[in-house]
LOMI-592154 format. One record per residue: residue number from 1; residue in three letters; x, z, y of N, C-alpha, C in turn. Coordinates in pm, whole numbers. Atoms other than C-alpha are relative to their C-alpha. Example, Ala and Ser with C-alpha at 12.3 -4.5 7.8 and 13.67 -1.06 7.14 Angstrom:
NODE pos code   n.px   n.pz   n.py  ca.px  ca.pz  ca.py   c.px   c.pz   c.py
NODE   1  ALA     89      0   -119   1230    780   -450     90      0    120
NODE   2  SER    -82     -6   -119   1367    714   -106    -77     73    109
END
This chain:
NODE pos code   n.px   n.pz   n.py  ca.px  ca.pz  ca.py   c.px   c.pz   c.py
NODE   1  UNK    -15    140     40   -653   2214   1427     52     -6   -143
NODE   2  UNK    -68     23    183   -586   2099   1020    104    -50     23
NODE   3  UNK   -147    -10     43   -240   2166    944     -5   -158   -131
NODE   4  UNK    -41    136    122   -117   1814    746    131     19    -25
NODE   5  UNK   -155     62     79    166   1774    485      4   -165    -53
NODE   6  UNK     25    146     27    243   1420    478    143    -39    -61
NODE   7  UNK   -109     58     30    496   1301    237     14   -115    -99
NODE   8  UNK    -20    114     84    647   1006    149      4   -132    168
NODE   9  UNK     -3     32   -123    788    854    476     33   -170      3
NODE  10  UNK    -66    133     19    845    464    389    -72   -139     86
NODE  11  UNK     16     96    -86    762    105    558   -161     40     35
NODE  12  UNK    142    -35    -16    401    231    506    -32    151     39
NODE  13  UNK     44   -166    -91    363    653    571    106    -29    106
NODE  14  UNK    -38    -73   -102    584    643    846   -115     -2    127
NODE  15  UNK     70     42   -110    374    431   1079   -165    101    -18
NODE  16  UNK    155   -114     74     28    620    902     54    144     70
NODE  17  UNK    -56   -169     -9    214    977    995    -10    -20    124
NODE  18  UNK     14    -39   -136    254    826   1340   -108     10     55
NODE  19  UNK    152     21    -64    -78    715   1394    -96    163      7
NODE  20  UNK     73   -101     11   -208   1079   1273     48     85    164
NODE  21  UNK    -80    -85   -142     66   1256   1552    -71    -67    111
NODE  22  UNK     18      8   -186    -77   1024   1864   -156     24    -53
NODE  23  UNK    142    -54     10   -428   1119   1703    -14    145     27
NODE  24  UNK     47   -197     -5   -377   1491   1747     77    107    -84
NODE  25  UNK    -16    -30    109   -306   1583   1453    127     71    -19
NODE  26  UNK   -146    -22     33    -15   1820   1380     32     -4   -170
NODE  27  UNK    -41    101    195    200   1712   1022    122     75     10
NODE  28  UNK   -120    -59     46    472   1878    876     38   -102    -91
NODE  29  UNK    -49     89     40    653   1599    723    111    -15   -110
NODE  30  UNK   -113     19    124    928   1513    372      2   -169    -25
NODE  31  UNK    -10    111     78   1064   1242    250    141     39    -51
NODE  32  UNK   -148    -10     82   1390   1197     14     95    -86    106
NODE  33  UNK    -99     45   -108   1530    983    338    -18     55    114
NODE  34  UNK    -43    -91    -88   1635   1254    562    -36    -73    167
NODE  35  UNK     -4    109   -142   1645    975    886   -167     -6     34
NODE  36  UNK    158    -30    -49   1284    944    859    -63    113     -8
NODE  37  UNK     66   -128      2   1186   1281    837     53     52    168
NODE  38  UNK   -113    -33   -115   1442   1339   1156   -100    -88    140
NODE  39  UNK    156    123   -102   1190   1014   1317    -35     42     50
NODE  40  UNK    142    -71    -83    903   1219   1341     18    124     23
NODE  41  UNK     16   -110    -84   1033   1526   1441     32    -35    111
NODE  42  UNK    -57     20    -77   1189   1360   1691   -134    -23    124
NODE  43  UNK    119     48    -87    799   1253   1822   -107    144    -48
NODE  44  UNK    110   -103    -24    647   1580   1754    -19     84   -119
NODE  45  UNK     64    -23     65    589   1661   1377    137     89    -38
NODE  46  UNK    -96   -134     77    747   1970   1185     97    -85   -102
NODE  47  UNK    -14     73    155    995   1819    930      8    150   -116
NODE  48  UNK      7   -134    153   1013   2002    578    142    -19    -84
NODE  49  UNK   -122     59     82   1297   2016    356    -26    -15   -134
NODE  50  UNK     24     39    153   1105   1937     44   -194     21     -1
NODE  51  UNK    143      7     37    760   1876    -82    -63    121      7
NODE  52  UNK     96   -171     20    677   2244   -165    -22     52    168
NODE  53  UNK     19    -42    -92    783   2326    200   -100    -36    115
NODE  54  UNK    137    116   -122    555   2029    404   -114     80    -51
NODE  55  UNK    132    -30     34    276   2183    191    -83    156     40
NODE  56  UNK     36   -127    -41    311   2531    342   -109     51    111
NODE  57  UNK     60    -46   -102     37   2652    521    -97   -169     18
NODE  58  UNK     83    147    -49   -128   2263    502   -164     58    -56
NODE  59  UNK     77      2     34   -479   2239    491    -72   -115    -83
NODE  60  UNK     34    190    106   -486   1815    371    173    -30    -65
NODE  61  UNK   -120     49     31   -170   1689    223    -52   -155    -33
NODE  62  UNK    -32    114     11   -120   1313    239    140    -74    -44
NODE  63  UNK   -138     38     88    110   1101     -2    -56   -155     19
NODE  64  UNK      4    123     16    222    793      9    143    -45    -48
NODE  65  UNK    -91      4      7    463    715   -243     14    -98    -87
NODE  66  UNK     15    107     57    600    397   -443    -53     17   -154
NODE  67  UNK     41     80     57    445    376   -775    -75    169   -127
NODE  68  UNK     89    -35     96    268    589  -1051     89    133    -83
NODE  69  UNK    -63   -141     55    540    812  -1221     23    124    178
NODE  70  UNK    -16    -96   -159    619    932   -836    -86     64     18
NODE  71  UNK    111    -17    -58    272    995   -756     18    187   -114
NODE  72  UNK    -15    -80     35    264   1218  -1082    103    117    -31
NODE  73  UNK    -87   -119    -34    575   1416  -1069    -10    110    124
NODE  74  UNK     -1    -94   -116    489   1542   -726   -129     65    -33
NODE  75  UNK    129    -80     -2    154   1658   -826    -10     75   -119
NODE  76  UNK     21    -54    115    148   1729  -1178    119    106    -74
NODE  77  UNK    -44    -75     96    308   1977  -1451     26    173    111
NODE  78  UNK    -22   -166    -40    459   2376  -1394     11    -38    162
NODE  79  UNK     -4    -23   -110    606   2270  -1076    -48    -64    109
NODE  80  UNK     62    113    -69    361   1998   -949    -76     45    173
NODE  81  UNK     24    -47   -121    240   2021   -606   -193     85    -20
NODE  82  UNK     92    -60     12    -85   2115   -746    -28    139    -59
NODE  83  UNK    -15   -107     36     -3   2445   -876      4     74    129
NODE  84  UNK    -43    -63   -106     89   2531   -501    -51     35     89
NODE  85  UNK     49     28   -139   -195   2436   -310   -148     83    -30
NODE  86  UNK    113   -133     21   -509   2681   -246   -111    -68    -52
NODE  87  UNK    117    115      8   -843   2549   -386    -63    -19    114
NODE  88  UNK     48    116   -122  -1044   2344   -154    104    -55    121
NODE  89  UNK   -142     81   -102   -727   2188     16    -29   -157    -42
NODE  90  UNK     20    106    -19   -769   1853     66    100   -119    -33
NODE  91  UNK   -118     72     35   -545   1591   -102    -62   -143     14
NODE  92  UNK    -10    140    -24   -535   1211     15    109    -72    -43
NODE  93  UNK   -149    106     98   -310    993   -232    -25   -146     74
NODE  94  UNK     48    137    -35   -283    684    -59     89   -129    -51
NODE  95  UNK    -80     66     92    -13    514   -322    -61    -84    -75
NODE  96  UNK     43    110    113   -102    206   -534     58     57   -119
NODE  97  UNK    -63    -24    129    -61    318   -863   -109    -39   -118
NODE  98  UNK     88     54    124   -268    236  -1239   -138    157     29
NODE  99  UNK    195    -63    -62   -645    370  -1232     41    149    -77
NODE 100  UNK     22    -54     57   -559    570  -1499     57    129     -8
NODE 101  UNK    -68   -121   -110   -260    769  -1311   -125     68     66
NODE 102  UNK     84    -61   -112   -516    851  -1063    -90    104    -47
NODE 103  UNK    130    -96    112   -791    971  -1323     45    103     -3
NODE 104  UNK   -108    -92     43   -499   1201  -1442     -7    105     93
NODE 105  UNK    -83    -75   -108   -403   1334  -1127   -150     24     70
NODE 106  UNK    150    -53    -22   -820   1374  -1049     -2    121    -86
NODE 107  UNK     78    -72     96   -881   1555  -1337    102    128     12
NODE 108  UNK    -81   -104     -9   -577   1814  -1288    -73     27    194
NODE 109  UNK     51    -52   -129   -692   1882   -912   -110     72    -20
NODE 110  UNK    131    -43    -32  -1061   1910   -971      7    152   -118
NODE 111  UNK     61   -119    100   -997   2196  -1287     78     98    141
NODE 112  UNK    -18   -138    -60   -818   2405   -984    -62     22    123
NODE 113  UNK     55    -43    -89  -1067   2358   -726     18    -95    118
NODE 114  UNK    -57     76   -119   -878   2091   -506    -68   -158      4
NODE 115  UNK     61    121    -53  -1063   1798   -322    113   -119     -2
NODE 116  UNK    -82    105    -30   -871   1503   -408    -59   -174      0
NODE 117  UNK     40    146    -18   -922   1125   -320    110    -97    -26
NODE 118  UNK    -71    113    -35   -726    794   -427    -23    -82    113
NODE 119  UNK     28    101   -100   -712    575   -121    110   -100     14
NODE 120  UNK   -116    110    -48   -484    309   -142    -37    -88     99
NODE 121  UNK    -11    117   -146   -422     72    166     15   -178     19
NODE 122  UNK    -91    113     14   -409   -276    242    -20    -24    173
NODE 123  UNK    -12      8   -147   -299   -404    583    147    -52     50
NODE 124  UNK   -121     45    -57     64   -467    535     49    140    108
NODE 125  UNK    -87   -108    -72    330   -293    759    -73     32    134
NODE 126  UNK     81     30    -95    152   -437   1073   -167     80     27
NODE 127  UNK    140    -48      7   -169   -281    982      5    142     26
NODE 128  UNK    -10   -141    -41    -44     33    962     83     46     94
NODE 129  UNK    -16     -8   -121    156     37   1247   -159    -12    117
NODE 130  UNK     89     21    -75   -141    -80   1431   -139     91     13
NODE 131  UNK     78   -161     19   -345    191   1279   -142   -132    -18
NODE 132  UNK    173     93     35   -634   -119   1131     -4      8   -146
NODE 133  UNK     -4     43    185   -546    -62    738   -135     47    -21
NODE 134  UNK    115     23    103   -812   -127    503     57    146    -70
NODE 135  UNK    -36   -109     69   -840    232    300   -114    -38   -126
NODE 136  UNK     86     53     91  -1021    140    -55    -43    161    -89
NODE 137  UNK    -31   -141     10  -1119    524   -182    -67     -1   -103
NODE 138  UNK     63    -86    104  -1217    666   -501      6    125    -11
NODE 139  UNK     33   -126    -36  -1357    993   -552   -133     53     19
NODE 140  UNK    130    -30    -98  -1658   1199   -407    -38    -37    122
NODE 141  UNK     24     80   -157  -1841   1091   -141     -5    120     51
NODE 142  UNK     17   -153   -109  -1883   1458     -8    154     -4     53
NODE 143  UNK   -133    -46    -13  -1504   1476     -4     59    -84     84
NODE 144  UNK    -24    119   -108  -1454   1144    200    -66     17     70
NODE 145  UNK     45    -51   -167  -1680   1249    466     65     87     45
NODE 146  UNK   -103   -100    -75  -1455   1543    537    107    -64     27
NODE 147  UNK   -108    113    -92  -1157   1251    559    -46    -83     52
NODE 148  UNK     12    110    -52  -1313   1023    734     95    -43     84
NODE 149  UNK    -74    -39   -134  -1166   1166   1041    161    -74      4
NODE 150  UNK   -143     28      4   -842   1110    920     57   -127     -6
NODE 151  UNK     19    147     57   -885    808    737     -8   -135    142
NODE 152  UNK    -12     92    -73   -982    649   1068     97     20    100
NODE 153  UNK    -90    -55    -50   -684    797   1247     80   -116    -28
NODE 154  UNK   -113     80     60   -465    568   1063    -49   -150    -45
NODE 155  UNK     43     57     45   -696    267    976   -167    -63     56
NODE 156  UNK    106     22    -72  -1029    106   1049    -51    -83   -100
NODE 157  UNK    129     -9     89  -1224    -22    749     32     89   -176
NODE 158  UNK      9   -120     87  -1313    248    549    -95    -25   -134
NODE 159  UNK    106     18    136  -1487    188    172    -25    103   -122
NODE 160  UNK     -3    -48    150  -1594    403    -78    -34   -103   -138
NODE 161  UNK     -6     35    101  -1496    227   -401   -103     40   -100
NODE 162  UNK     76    -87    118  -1694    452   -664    101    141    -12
NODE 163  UNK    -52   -113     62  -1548    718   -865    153     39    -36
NODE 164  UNK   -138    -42     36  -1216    870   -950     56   -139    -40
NODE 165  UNK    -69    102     22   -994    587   -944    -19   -140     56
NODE 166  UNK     86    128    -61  -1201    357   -839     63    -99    125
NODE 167  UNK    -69     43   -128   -981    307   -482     96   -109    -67
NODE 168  UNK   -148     44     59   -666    212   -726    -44   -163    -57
NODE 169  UNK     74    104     88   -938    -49   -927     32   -120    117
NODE 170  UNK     12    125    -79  -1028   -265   -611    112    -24     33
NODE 171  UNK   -158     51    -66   -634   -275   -472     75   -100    -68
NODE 172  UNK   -132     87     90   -483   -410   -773    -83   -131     -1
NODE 173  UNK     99    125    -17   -811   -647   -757     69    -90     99
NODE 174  UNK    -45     98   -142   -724   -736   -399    137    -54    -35
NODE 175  UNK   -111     48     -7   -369   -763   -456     69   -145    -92
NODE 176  UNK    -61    166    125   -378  -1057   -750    -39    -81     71
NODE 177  UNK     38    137    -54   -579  -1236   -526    104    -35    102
NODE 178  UNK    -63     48   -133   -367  -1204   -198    153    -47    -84
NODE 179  UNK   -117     83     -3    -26  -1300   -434    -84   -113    -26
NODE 180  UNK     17    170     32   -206  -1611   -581    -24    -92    111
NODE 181  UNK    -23     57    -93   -316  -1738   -231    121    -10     36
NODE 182  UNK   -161     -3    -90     68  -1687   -110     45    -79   -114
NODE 183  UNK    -92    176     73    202  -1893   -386    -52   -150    -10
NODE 184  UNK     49    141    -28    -45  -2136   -362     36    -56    113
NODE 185  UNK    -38     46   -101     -6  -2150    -23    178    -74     53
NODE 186  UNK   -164     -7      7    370  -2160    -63     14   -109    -83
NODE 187  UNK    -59    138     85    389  -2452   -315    -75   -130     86
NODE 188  UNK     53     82    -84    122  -2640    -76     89    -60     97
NODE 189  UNK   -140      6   -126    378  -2585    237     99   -143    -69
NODE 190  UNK   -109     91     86    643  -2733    -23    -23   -116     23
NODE 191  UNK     15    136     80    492  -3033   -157    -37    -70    163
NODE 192  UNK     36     96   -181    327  -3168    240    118     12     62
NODE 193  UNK   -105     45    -95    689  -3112    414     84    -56   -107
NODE 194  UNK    -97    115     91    879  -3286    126    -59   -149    -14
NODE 195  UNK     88    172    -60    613  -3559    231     24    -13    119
NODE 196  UNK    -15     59   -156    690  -3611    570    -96    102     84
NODE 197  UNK     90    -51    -84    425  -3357    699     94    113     95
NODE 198  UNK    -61   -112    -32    512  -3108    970    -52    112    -29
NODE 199  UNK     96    -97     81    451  -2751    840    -60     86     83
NODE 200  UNK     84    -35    -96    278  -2654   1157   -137    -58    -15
NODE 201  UNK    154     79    115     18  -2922   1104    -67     11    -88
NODE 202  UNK    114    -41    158    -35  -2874    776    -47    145    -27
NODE 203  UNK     70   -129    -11    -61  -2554    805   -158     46     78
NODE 204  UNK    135     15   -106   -334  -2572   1081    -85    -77    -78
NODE 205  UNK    107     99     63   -520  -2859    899    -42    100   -159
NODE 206  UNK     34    -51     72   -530  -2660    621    -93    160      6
NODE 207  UNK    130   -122      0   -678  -2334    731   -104    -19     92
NODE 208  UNK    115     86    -78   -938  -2514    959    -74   -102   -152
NODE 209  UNK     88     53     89  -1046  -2676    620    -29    116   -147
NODE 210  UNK     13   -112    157  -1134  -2537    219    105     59     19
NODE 211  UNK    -75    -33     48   -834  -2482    179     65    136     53
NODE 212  UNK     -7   -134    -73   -833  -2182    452     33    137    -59
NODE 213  UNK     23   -142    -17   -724  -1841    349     66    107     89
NODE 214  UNK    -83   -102   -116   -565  -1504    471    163      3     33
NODE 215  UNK   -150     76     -5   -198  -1661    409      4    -17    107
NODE 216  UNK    -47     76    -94   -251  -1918    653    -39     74    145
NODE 217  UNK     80    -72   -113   -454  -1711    909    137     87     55
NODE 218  UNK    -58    -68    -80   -192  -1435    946    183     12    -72
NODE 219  UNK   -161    -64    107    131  -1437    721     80   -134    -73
NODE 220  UNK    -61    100     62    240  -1784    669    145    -13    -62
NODE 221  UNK   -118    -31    122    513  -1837    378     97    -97     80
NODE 222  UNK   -119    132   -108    723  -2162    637     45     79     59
NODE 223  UNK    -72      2    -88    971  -2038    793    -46    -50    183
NODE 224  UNK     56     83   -150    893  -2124   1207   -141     -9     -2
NODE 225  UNK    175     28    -10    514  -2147   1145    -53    129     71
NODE 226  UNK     43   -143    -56    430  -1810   1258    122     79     61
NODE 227  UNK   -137    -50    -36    665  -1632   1499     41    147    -80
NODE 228  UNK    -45   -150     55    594  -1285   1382    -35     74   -139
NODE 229  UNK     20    -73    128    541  -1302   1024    167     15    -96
NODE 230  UNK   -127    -36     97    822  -1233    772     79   -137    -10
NODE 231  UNK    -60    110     17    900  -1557    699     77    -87     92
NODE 232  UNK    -94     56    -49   1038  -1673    998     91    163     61
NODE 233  UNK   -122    -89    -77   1258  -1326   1048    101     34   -134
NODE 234  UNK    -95     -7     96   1452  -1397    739    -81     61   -157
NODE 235  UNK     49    -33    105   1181  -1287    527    -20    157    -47
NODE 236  UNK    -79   -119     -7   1261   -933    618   -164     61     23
NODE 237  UNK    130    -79    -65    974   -637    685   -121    -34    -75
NODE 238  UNK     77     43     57    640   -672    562    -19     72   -122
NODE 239  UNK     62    -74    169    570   -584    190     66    -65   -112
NODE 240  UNK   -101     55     78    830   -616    -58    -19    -80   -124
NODE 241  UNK     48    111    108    827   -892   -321      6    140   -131
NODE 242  UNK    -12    -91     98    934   -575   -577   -106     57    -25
NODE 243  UNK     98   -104    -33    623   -390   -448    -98   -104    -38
NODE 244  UNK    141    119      5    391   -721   -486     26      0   -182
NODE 245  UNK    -60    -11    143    567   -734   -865    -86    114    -81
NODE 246  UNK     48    -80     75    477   -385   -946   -178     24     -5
NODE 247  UNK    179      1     36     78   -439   -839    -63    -85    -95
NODE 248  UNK    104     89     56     39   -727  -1024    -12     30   -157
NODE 249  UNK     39    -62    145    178   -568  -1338   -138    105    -33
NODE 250  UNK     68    -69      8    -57   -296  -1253   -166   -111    -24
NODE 251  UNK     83     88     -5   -313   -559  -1216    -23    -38   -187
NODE 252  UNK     26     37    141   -255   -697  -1579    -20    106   -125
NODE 253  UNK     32    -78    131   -277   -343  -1748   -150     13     -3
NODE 254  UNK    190     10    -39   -657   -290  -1562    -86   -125    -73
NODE 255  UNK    132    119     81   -784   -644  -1700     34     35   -157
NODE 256  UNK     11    -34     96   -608   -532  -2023    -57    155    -90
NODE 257  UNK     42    -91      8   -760   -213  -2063   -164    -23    -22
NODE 258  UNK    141     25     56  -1133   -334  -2094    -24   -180    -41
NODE 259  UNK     42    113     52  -1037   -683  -2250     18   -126    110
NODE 260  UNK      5    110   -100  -1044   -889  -1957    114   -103     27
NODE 261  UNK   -115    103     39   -810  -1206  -1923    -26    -43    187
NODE 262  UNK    -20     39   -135   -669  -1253  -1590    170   -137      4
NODE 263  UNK    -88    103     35   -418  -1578  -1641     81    -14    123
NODE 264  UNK    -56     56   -126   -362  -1676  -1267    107    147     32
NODE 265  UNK    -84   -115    -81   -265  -1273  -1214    180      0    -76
NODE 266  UNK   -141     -1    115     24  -1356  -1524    106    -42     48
NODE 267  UNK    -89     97    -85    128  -1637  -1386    123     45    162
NODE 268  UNK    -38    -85   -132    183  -1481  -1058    115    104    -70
NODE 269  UNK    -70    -91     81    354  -1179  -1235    144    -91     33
NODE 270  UNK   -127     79     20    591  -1409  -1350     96    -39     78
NODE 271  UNK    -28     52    -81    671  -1562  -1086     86     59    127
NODE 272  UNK      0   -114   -117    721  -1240   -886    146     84    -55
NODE 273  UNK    -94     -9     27    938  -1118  -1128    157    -86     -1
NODE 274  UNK   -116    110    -15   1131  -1451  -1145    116     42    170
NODE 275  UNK    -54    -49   -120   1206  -1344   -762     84    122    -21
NODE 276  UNK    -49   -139    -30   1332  -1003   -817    116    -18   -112
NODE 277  UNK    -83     23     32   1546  -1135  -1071    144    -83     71
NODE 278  UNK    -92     44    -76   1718  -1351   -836     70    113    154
NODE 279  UNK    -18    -78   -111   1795  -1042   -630    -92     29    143
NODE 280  UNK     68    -48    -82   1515  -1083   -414   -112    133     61
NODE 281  UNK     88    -61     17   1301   -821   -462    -49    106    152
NODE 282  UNK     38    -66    -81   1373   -623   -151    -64    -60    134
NODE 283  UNK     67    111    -59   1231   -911     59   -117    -34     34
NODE 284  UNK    108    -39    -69    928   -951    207    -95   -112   -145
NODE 285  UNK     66     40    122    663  -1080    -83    -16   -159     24
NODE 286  UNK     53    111    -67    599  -1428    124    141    -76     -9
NODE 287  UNK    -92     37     38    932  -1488    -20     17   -160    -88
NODE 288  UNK     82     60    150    765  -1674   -327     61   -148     88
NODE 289  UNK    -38    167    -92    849  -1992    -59     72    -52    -68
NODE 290  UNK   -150     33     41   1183  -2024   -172     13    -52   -110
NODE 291  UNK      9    104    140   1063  -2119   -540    -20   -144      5
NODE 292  UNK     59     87     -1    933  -2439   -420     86   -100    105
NODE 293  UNK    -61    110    -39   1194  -2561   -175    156    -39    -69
END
């Protein structure tokens, strides 16, 4: 059976690491928070006491870690994880980070022989608990048919993007759109219950008409409107407003990098930051509410 090193154990790899363990799959496991590494041995998986060690004897290594310098410290320079690992070993990055990280961290794999793929996720915490995340992949397509396996282990729609980077391209895509629906949706909420509306109603009347998107469907920003989204458990769980912050910047270097003018993603930005200045940041992204009441 393929030996997996999976590190980077947070609201998103833990549940992904579990889904691989009730798939079969044995994982030798790291993270820098000891408690979750302790988790999944506790349900089956080897822990490691450091990156170099999870990677011993792996045949895929899977990362999932917050943001773009992370990604490359663990992989790149003298002591990068790619110096360590045999050629044709199989590397699955599944971190949001800039296209151009990714390129980077392609182009150092492929001169030593090593199959690597960006796949970033979307799906939320829920998704990957549930084992339904969206995986968006750049790379070879030869090299994603050998993960498929895996890929659907942890997830259930599977895309090849294009080419090296390509996974990182569509995420930051997806992700400007899904904050601008949530603040729209979130100043909508506002303005109809400071009218007399209830925000059950309007909520319903609204995604039964245009004005429908994936906000109102599964992740509503009201408080009480949805029992089990963030917003009515204090705003807690979910996908951190810090983490929605750092895609959208990522978002505004991609349209600035070939010229492109993305205004609404700025705005947003802004907006996101405005939150994380008020201390919110570790908060669930559907936070954005709170500007508007």
């Amino acid at each position: 059976m393929t030996q997996i090193a999976f590190i980077g154990l947070g609201h998103m790899g833990l549940p992904m690491a579990r889904n691989l363990l009730k798939a079969g799959y044995p994982l030798k496991v790291f993270d820098l928070v000891r408690s979750a590494v302790d988790t999944l041995a506790g349900e089956g998986a080897l822990a490691a006491d450091s990156a170099a060690d999870a990677i011993d004897q792996a045949q895929v290594v899977i990362s999932m870690l917050p943001a773009s310098r992370h990604v490359e410290s663990l992989y790149l320079g003298e002591d990068g994880l790619l110096n360590r690992l045999a050629a044709g070993t199989l590397v699955i990055e599944c971190s949001t980070i800039a296209p151009e990280s990714a390129r980077k961290v392609h182009a150092a794999a492929r001169e030593r022989g090593i199959a690597l793929l960006d796949a970033p996720v979307s799906g939320g915490t829920g998704g990957a608990a549930a084992g339904t995340l969206t995986f968006m992949v750049g790379g070879d397509a030869q090299t994603l048919e050998k993960a498929q396996p895996l890929l659907a282990a942890m997830g259930k729609n599977i895309f090849h993007a294009g080419p090296d980077g390509a996974g990182q391209v569509a995420k930051v895509c997806n992700n400007q759109v899904l904050a601008v629906q949530m603040i729209a949706t979130a100043e909508a909420m506002a303005m109809g219950v400071a009218n007399g509306l209830e925000p059950a109603v309007l909520a319903e009347i609204m995604r039964q008409s245009s004005g429908g998107n994936w906000t109102l469907e599964k992740y509503n920003p009201w408080p009480g409107v949805m029992e089990n989204a963030p917003a009515s458990k204090g705003y807690s769980g979910g996908f951190m407003a810090e983490l929605m912050a750092k895609d959208l910047g990522l978002a505004q270097e991609t349209a600035s990098h070939n010229g492109n003018s993305a205004p609404m993603g700025a705005l947003a930005l802004q907006l996101y930051r405005l939150l994380l200045k008020q201390g919110k940041g570790k908060q669930d992204f559907s936070v954005v509410q709170q500007l508007f009441v």
